[in-house]
C-alpha positions in Angstrom: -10.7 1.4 29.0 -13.9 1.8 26.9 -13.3 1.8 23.2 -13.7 5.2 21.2 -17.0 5.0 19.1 -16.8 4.5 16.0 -16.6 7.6 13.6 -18.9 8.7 11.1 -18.3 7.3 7.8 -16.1 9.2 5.4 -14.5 9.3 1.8 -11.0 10.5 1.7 -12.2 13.6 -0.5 -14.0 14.9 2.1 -11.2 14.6 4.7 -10.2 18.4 6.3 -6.5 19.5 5.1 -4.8 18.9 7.7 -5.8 15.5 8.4 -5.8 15.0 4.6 -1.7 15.7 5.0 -1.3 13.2 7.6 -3.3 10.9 5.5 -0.8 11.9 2.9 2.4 11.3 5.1 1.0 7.9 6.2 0.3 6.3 3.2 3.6 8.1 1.6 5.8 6.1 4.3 3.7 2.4 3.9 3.9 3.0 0.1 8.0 3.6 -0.2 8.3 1.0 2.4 6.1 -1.6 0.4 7.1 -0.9 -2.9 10.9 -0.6 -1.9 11.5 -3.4 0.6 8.3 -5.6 0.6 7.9 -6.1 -3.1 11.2 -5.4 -4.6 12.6 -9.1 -6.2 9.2 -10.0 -7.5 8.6 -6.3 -8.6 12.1 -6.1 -10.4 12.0 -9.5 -12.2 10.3 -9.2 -16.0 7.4 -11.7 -17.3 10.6 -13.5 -19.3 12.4 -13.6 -16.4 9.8 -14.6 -14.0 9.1 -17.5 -16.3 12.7 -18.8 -16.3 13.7 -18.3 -12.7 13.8 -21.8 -10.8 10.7 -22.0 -8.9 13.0 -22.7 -5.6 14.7 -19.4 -6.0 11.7 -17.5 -6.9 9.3 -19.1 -3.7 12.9 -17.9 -1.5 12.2 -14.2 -3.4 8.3 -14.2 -2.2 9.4 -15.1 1.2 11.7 -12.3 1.3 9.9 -9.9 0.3 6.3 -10.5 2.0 7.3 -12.5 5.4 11.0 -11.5 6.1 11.6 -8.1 4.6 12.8 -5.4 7.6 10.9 -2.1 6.9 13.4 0.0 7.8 11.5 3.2 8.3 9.6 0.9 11.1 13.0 -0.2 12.8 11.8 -4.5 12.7 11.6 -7.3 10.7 7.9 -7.7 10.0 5.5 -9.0 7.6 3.6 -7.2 4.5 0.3 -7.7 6.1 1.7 -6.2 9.8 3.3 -3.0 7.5 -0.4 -2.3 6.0 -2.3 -2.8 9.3 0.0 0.0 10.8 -1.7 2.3 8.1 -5.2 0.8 7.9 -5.9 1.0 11.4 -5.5 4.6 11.4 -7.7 4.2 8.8 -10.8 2.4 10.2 -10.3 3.1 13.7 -8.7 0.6 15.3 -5.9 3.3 16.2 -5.9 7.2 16.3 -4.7 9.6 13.6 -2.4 12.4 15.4 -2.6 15.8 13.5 -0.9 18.4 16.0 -0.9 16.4 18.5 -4.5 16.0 19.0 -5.8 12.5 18.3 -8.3 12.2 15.4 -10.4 8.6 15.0 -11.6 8.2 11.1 -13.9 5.7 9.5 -12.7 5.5 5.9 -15.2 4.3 3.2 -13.3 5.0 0.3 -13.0 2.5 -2.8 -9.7 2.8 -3.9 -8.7 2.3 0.0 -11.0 -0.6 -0.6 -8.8 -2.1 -3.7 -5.8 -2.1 -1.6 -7.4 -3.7 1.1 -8.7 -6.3 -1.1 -5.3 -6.6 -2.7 -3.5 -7.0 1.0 -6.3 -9.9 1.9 -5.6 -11.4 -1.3 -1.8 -11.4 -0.7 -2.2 -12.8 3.0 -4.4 -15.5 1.8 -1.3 -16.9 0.1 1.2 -16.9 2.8 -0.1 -20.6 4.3 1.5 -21.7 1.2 4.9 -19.4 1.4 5.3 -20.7 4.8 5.5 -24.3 3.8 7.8 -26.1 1.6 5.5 -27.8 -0.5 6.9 -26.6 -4.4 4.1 -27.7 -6.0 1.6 -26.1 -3.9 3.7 -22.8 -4.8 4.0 -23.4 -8.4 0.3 -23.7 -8.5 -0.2 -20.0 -7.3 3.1 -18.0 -8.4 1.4 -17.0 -11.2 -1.5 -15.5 -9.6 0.4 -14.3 -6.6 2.2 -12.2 -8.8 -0.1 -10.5 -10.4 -1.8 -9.8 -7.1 1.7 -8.5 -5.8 1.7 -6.0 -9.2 -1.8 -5.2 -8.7 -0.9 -4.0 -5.4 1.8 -1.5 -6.2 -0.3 0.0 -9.0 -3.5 0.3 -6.2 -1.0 2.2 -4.2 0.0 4.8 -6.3 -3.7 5.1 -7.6 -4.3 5.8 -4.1 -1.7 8.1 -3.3 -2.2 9.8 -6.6 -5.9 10.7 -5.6 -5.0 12.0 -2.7 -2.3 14.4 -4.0 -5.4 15.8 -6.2 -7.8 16.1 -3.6 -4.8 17.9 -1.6 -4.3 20.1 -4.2 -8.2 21.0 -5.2 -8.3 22.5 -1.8 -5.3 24.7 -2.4 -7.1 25.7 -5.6 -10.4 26.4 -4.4 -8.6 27.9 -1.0 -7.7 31.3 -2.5 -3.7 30.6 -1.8 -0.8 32.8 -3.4 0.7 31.4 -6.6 3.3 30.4 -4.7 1.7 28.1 -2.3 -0.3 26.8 -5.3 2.6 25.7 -6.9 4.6 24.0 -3.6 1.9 20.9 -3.4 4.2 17.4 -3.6 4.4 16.7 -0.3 7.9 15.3 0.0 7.0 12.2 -3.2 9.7 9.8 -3.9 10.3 10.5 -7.6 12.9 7.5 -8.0 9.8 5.5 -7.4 8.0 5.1 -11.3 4.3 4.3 -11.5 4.3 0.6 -12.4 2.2 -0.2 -15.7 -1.6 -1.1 -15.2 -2.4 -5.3 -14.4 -5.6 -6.7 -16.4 -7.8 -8.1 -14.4 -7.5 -11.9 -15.3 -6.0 -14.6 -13.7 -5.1 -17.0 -16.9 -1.7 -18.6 -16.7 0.6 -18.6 -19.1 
């Protein structure tokens, strides 16, 4: 079957509501899923305890969490990377959006989209090295794979964060009752907190 052409080119603000929801939902689920299961040891430990956990143990946590973690909104045991690509190729293309069960094909050009992607090439570029059992290839990277695993979780709810506002802008500017005004969380996992921002250096400690 011929491919669907690419579609135009378009920012996440300028995304129609009711694709903007489904937008919304999708990155909601790959978000709790990612944060809950995919990054949850490394997430959970602090900088003292990071630095005192036997680098054995802490290469078995990274495992867990990026290669073997089962997403269980998803059903299977897969990898970080395979989670995200579920979501991103809605996002570029490669698979179609349903909204009312009419198939929608979007070309996203957004930056903060572009972060996390950045962040999820970043990650995968490490898991050569999660996959072997060299320990002193992985205790030259922990530190750095770290941070990029923090990095990612704040990206994330950046990114779902910006879309809440651009959600509810339209509700604003839409002329809605109070009441509908006031209902715009769609569904967000308050148990979840916002993690605290990562500099942007990558000095060991």
């Amino acid at each position: 079957m011929p491919r669907e052409p690419l579609a135009e080119a378009q920012t996440l603000a300028q995304l129609p509501l009711p694709i903007l929801e489904e937008v919304i939902r999708q990155l909601r689920s790959t978000r709790n899923d990612i944060i809950r299961y995919g990054v949850w040891n490394i997430r959970n430990l602090s900088d003292d305890e990071f630095n005192k956990t036997d680098d054995r143990k802490l290469l078995g946590y990274f495992r867990q969490d990026l290669l073997e973690t089962r997403f269980l909104s998803k059903g299977r045991r897969i990898d970080l990377i395979q989670l995200w690509n579920w979501f991103d190729a809605e996002m570029s293309g490669t698979e179609p959006l349903l909204v009312d069960g009419r198939e929608v094909f979007l070309n996203i050009q957004d930056k903060d989209l572009e972060k996390v992607r950045k962040r999820i090439a970043e990650i995968q570029s490490f898991f050569p090295t999660l996959r072997g059992d060299d320990l002193e290839a992985f205790r030259r990277v922990k530190y750095k794979l770290r941070r990029t695993v923090m990095r990612l979780t704040y990206d994330l709810h950046h990114l779902f964060k910006r879309l809440e506002k651009y959600r509810k802008n339209i509700f604003m500017s839409s002329g809605a009752p109070r009441i509908d005004r006031d209902r715009i969380a769609l569904e967000v996992v308050a148990e979840i907190p916002e993690p605290p921002m990562v500099e942007e250096h990558d000095d060991e400690p």
